[in-house]
TILOMAR-688897 format. One line per 10 residues: number of its first residue (from 1); for each residue x, y negated, z of N, C-alpha, C. Coordinates in pm, 1 decimal, decimal comma, always signed. Atoms other than C-alpha are relative to their C-alpha. Layout:
# TILOMAR-688897
NUM> X Y Z X Y Z X Y Z; ...
***
This chain:
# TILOMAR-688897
1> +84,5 +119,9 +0,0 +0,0 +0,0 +0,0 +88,0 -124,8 +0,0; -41,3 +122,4 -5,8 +106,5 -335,1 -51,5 +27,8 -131,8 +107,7; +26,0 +27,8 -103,0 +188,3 -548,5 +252,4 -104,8 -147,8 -39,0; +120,6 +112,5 -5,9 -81,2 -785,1 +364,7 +120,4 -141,5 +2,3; -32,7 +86,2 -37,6 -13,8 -1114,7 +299,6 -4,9 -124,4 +139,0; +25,4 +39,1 -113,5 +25,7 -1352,2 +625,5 -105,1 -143,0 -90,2; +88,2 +158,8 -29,8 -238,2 -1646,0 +689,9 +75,7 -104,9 +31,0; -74,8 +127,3 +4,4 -145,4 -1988,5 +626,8 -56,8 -29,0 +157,5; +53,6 +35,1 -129,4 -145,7 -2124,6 +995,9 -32,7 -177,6 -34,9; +78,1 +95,5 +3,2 -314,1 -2447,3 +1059,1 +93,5 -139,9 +82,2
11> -145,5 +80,3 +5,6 -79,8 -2788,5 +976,3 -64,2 -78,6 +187,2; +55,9 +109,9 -153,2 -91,2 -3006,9 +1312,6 +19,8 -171,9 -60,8; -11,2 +187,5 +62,6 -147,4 -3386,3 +1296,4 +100,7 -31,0 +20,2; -68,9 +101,8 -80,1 +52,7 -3619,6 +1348,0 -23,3 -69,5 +39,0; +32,2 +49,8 -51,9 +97,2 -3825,4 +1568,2 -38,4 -138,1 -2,0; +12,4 +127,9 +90,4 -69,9 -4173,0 +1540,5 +110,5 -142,3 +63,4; -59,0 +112,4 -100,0 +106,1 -4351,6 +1848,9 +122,7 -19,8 -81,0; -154,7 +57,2 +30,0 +412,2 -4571,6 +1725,7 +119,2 +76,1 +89,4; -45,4 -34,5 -108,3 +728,2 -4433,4 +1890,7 +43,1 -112,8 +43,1; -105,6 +79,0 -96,3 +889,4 -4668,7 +2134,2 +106,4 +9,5 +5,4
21> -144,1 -9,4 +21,4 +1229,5 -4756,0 +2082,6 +76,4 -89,7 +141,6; -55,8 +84,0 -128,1 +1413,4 -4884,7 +2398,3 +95,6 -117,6 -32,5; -74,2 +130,2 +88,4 +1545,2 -5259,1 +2382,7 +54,2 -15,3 +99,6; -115,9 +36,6 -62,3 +1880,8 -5341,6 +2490,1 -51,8 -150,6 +102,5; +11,5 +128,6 -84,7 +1866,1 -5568,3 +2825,2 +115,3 -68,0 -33,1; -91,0 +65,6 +9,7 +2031,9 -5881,0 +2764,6 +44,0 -41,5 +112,6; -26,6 +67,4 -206,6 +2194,0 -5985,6 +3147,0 +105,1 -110,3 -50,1; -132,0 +92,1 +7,0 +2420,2 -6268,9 +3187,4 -9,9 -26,8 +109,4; +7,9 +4,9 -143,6 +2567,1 -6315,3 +3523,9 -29,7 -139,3 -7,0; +4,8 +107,4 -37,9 +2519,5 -6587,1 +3691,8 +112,7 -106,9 +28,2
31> -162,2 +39,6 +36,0 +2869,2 -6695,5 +3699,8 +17,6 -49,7 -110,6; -38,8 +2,8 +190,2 +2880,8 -6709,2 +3322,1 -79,6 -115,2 -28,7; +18,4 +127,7 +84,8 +2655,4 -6979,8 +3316,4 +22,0 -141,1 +29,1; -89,2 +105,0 +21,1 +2746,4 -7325,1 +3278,7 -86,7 -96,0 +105,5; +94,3 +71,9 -77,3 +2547,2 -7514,3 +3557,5 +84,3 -166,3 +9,8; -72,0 +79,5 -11,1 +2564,2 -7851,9 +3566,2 -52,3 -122,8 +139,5; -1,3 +73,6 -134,5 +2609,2 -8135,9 +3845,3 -52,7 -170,5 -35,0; +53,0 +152,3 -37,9 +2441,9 -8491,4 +3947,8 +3,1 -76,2 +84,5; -12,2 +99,2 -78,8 +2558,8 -8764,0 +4153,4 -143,9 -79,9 +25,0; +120,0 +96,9 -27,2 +2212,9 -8911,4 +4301,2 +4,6 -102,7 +107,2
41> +18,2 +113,2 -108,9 +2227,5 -9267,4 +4472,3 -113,4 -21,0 -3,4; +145,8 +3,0 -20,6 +1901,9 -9283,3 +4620,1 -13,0 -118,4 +111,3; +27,1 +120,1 -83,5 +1787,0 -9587,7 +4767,1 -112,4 -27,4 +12,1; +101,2 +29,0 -105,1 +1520,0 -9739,8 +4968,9 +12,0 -156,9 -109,1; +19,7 +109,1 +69,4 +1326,4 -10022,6 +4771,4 +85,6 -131,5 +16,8; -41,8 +118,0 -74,6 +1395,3 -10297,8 +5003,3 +132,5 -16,0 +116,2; -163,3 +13,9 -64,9 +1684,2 -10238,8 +5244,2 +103,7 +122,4 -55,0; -108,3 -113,3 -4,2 +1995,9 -10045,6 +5202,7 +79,4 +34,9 +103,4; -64,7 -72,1 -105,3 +2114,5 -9920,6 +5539,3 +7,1 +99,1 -2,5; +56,2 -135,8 +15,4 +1925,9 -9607,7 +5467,8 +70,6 +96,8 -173,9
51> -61,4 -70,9 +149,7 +2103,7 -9570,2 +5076,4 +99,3 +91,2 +58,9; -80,7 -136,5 -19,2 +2290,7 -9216,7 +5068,1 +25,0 +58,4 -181,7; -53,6 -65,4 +82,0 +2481,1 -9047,6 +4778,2 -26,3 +174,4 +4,7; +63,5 -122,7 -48,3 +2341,1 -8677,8 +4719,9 +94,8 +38,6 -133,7; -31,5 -85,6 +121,8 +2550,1 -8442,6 +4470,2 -71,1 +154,3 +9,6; +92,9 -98,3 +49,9 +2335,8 -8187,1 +4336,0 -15,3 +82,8 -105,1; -11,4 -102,7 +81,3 +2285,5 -7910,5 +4083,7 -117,7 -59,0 -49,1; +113,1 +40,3 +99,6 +2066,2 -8017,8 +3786,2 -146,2 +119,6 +5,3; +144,8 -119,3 +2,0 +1809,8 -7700,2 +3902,1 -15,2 -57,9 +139,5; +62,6 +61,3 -125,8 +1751,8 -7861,3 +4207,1 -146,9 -60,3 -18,0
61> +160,5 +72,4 +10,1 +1354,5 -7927,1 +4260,4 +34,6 -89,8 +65,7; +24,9 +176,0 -37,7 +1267,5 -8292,3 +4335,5 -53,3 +53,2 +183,7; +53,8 -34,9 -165,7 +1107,6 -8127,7 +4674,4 +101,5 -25,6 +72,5; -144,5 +17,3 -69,6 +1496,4 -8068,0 +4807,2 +20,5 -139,3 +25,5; -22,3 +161,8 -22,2 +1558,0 -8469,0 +4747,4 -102,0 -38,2 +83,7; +118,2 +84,5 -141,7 +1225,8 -8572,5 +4931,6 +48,1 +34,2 +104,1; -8,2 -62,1 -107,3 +1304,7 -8357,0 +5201,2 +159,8 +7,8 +59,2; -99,4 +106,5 -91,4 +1635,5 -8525,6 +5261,9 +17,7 -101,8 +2,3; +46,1 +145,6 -34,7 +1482,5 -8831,9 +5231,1 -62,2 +11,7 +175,3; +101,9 -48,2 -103,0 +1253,3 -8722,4 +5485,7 +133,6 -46,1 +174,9
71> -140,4 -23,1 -108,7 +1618,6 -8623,4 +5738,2 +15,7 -150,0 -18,4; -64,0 +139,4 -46,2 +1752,4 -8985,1 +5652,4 -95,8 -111,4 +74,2; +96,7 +117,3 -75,0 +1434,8 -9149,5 +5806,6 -39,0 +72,6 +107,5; +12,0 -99,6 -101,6 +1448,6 -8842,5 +6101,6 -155,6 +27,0 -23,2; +97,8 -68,7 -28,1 +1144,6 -8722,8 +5993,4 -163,7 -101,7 -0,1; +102,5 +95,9 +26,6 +905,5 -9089,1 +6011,5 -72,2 -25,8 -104,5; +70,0 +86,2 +118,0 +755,7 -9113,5 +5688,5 -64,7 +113,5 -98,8; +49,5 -153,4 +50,3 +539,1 -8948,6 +5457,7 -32,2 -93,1 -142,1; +34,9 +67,1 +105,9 +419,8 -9024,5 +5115,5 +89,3 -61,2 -62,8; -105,6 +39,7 +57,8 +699,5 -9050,8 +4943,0 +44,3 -33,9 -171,6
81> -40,7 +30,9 +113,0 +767,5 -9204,6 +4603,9 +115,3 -22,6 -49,5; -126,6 +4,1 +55,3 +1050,9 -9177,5 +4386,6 -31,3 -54,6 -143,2; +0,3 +74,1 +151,4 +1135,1 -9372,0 +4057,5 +156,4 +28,8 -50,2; -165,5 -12,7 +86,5 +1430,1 -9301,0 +3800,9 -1,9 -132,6 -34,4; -63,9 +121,0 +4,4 +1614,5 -9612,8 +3787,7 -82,9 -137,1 +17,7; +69,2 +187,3 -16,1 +1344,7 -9916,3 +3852,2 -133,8 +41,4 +42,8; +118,3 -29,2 -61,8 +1004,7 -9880,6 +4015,8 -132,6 -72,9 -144,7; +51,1 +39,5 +115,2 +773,4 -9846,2 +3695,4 -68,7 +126,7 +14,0; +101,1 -86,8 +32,8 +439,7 -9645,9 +3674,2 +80,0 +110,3 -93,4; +5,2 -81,2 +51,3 +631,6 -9480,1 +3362,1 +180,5 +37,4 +55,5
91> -135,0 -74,1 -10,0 +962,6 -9382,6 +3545,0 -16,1 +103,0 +161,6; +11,4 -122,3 -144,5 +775,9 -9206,2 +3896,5 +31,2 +140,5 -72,0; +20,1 -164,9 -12,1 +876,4 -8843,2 +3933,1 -123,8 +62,9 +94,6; +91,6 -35,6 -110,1 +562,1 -8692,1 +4047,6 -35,6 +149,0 +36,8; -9,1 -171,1 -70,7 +618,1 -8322,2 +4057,5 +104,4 +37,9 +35,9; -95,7 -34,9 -109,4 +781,2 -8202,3 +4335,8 +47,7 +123,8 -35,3; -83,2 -160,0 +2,7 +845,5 -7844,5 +4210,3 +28,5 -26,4 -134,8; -58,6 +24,7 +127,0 +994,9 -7958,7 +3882,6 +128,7 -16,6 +47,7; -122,0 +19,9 -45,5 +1362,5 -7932,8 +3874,2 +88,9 -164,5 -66,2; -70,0 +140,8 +24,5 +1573,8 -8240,4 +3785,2 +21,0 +15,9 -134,2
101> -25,1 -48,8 +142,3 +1668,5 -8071,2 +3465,5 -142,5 +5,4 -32,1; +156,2 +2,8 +56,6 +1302,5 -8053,1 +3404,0 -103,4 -132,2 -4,8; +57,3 +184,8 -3,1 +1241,3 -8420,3 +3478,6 +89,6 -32,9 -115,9; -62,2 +74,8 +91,6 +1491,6 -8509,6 +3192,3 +124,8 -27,3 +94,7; -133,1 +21,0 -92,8 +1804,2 -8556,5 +3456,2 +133,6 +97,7 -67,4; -125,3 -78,4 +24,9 +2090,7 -8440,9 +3279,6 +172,8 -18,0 +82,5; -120,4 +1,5 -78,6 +2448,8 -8325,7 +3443,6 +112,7 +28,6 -99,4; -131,7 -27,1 +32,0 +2805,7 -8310,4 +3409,7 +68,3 +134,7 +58,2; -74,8 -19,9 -72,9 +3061,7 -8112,9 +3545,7 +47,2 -2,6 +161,5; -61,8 +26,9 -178,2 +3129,4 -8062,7 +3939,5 +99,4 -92,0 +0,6
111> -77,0 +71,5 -36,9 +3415,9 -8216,2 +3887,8 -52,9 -122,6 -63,1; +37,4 +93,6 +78,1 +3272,4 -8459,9 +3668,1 -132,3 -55,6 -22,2; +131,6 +2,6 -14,3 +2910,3 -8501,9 +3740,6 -78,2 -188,0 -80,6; +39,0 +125,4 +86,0 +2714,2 -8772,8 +3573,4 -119,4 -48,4 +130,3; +36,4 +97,6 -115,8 +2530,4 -9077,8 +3790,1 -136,9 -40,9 -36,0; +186,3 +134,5 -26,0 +2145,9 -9190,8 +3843,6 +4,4 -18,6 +106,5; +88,0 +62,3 -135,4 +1984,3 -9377,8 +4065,4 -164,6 +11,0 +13,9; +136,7 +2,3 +48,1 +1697,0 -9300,4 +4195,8 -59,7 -76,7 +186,1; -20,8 +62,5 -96,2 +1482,6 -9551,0 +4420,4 -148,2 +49,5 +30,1; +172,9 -47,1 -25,3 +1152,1 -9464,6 +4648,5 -34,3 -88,4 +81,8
121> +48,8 +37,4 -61,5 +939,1 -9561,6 +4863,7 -136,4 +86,6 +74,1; +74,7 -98,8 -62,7 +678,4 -9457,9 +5140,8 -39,9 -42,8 +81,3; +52,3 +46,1 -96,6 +430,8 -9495,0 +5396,3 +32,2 +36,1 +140,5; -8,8 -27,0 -131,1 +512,0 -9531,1 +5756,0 -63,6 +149,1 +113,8; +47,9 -121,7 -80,1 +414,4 -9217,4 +5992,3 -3,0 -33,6 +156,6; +58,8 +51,8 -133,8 +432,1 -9404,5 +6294,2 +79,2 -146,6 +54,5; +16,8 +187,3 -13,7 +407,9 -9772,0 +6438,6 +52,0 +34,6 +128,8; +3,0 -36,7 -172,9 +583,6 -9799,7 +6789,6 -143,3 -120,3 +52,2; +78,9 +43,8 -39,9 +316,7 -9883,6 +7012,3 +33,0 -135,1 +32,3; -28,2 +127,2 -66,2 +462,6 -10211,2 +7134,4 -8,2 -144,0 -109,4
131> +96,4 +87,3 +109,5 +358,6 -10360,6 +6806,8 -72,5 +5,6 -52,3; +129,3 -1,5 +66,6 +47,8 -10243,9 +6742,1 -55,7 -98,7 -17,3; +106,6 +58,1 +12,7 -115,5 -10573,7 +6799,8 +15,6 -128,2 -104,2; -52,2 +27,3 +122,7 +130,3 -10738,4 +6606,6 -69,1 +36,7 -162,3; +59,6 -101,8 +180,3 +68,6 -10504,6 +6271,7 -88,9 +5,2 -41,3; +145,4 -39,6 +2,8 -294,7 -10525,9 +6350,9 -33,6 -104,6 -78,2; +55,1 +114,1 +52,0 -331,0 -10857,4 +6201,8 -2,3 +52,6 -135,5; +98,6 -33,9 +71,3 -571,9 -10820,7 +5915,2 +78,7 -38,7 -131,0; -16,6 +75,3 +117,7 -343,9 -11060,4 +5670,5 +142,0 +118,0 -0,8; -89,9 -75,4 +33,8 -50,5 -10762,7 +5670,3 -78,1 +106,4 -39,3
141> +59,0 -127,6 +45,6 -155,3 -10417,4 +5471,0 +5,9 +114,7 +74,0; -45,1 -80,7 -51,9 -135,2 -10115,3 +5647,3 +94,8 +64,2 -32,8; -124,6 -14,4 +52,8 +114,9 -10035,7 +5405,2 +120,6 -47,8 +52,8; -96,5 +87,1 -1,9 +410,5 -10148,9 +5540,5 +124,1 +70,1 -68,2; -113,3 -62,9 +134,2 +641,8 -9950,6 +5312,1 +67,1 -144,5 -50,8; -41,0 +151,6 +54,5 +729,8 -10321,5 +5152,1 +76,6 -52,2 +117,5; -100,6 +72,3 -121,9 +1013,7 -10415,1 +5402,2 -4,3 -161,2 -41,7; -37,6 +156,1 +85,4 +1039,9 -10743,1 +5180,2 -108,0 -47,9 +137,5; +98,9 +39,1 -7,3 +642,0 -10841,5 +5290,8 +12,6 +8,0 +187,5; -27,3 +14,6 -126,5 +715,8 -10721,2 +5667,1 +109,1 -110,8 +50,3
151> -107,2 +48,2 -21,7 +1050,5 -10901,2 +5690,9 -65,2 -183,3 +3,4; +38,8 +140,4 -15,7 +875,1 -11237,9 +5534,5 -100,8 -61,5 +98,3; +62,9 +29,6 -125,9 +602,6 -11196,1 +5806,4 +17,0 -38,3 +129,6; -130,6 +62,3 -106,7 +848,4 -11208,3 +6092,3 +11,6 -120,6 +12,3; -91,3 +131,4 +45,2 +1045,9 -11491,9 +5955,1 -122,5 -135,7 +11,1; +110,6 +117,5 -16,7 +704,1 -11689,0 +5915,7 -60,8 -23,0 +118,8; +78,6 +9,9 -153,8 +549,5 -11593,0 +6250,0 +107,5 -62,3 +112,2; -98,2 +44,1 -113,3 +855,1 -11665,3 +6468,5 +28,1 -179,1 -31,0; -1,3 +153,3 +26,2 +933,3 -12009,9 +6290,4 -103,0 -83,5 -30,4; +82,3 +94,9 -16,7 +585,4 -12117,4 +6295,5 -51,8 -16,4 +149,4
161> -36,4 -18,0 -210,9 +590,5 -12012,2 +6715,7 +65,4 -101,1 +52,4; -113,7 +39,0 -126,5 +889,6 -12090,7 +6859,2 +73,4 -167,4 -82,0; -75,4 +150,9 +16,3 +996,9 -12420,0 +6644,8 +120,8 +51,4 -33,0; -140,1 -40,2 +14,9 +1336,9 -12233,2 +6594,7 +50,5 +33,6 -142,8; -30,0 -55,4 +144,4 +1485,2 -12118,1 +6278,9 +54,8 +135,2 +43,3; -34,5 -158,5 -38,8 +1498,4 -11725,4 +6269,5 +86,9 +63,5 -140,1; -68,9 -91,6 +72,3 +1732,6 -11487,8 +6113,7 -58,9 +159,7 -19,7; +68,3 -162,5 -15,5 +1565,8 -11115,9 +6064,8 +79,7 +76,9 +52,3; -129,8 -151,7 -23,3 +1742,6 -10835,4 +6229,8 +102,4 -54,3 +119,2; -54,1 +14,5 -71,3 +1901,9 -11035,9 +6454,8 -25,8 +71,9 +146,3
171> +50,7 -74,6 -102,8 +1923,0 -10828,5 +6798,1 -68,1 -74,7 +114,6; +10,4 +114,8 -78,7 +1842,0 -11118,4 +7011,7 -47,6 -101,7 -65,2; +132,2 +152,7 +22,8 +1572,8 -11415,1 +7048,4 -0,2 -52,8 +74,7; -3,0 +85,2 -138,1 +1621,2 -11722,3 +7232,3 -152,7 -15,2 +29,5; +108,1 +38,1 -95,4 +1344,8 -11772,6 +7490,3 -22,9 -74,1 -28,4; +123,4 +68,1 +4,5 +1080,3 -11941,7 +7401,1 -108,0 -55,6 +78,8; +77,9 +55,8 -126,2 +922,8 -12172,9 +7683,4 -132,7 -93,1 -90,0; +96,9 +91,2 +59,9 +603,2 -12340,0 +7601,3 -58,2 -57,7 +124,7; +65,2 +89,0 -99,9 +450,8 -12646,7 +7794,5 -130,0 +25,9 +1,2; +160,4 -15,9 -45,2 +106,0 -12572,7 +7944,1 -56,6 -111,7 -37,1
181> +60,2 +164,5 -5,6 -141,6 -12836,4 +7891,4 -15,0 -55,9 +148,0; -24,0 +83,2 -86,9 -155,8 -13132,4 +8099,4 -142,7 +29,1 +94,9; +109,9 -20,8 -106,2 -380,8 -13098,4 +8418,9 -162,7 -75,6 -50,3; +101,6 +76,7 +49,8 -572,8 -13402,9 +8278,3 -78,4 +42,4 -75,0; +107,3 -51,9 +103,1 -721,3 -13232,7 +7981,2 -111,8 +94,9 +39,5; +75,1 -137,1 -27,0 -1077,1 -13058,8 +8035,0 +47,0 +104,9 +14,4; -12,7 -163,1 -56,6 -1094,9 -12734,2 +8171,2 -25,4 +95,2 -107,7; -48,8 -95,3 +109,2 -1215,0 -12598,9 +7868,5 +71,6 +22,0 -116,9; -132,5 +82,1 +81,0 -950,2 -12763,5 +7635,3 +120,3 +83,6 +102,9; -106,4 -48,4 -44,2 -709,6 -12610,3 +7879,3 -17,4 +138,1 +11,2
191> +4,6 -142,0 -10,9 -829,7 -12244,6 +7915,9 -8,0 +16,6 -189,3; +2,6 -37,1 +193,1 -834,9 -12228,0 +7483,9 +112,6 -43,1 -26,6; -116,7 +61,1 +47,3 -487,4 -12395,7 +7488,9 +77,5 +124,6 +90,3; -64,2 -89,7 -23,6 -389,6 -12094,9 +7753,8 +9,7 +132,5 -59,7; +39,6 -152,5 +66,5 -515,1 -11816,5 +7559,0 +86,5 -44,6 -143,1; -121,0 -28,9 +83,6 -300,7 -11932,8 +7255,2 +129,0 -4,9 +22,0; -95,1 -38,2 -31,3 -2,4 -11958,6 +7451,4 +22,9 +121,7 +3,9; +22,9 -142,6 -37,9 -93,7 -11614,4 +7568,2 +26,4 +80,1 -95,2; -18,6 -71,2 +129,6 -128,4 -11536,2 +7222,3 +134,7 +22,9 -64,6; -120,9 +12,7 +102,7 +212,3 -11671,3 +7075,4 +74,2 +56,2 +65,8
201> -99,6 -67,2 -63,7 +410,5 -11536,7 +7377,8 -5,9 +180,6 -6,3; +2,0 -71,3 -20,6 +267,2 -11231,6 +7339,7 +72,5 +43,3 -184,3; -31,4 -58,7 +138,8 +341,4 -11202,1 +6911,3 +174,1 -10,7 +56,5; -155,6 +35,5 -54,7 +699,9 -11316,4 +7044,8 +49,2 +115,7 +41,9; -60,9 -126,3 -1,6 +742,2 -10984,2 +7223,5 +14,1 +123,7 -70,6; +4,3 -130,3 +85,7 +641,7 -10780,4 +6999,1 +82,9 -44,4 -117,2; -168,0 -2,0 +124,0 +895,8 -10928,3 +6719,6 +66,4 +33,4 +64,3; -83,1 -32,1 -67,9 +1131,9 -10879,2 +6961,8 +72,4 +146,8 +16,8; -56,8 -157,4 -47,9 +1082,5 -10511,4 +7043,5 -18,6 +42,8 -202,6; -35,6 -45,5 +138,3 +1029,4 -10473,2 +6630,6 +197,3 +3,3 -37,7
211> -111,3 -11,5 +31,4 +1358,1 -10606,4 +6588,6 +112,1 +104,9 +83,8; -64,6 -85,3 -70,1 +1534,8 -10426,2 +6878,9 +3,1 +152,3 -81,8; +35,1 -99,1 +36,2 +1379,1 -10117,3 +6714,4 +121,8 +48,7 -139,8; -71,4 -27,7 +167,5 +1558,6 -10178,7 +6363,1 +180,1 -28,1 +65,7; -157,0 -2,5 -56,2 +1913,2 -10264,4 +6564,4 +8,9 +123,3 +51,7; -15,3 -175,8 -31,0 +1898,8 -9926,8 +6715,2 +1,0 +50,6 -57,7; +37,1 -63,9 +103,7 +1771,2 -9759,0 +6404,4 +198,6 +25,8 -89,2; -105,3 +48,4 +78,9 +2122,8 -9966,2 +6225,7 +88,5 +64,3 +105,0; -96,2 -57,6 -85,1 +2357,7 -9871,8 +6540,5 +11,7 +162,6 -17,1; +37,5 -146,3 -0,6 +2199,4 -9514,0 +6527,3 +112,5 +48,4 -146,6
221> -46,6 -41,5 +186,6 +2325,9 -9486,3 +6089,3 +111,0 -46,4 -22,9; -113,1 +10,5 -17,9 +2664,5 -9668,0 +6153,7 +115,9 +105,6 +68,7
***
């Protein structure tokens, strides 16, 4: 007999899935890359006692700089604004988790780092009590961030007081005596002439302990 022929067996599919080819990781240490550096003079609108030099790594978030703004004012102040080079709606940095390199801040070299300035400003976090009643007056903002606007308030209140000519910042204020009114004048002409003595001697101490406040502050950063 003839042998049987075999049965064709039955083809298999193929398969439809793509294969997956494994892709080379690219790594680069961190060493290898070229990071670069920024000299930041950061200054305070209105005075410079408080200006500080910060060198920094161009990946540095803007948060890091607030938050040693924050240290150079121990911690007093909140609301903090920063401006690249001039205080202009279109030069605020206003995101804090953006890095400097991501604000447009370009660097140099460590050894060779390249220079901005950058200047802020910010609202107070606390008033010493001994001039609250001072500060309270209605014609200053609660803002007092504007050292300028505080400083010219001073200068106007003391030399429209005391008759004297004032210097700001000075640590010391000559005594200021004021003549009562004369016995002769009504009684109630003289109790409305004691209550603004009352008044001016009292704005008097409280410049006083303002200024004391900012000579300590200056002794403290020297």
């Amino acid at each position: 007999m003839p042998p049987k022929k075999k049965g064709k067996g039955k083809k298999k599919k193929k398969s439809k899935t793509p294969e997956i080819l494994p892709v080379p990781f690219d790594y680069t240490h961190p060493e290898d890359v070229a990071e670069e550096w920024v000299n930041l003079n950061v200054r305070l609108l209105s005075w410079t006692y408080l200006d500080f030099t910060y060198l920094v790594s161009t990946q540095t978030k803007l948060y890091t700089v607030i938050e040693r703004i924050k240290e150079q004012h121990r911690g007093t102040i909140r609301e903090i604004e920063i401006y690249r080079e001039k205080k202009s709606p279109n030069c605020l940095l206003s995101d804090p988790f953006a890095t400097l390199d991501q604000l447009g801040i370009k660097g140099g070299t460590k050894d060779h780092p390249s220079t901005i300035t950058l200047l802020y400003d910010f609202r107070a976090d606390h008033i010493p009590q001994s001039v609250d009643v001072f500060l309270s007056n209605p014609n200053i903002p609660p803002r007092i961030s504007s050292n300028q606007l505080l400083k010219k308030k001073l200068a106007q209140s003391a030399s429209s007081k005391s008759q004297q000519p004032f210097t700001a910042f000075q640590p010391q204020i000559q005594s200021v005596s004021y003549q009562k009114a004369s016995t002769a004048l009504p009684a109630a002409q003289q109790t409305n002439q004691e209550k603004v003595i009352a008044r001016q001697e009292q704005i008097i101490r409280s410049l006083k302990a303002v200024l004391e406040a900012l000579q300590a502050q200056i002794n403290v950063d020297e």
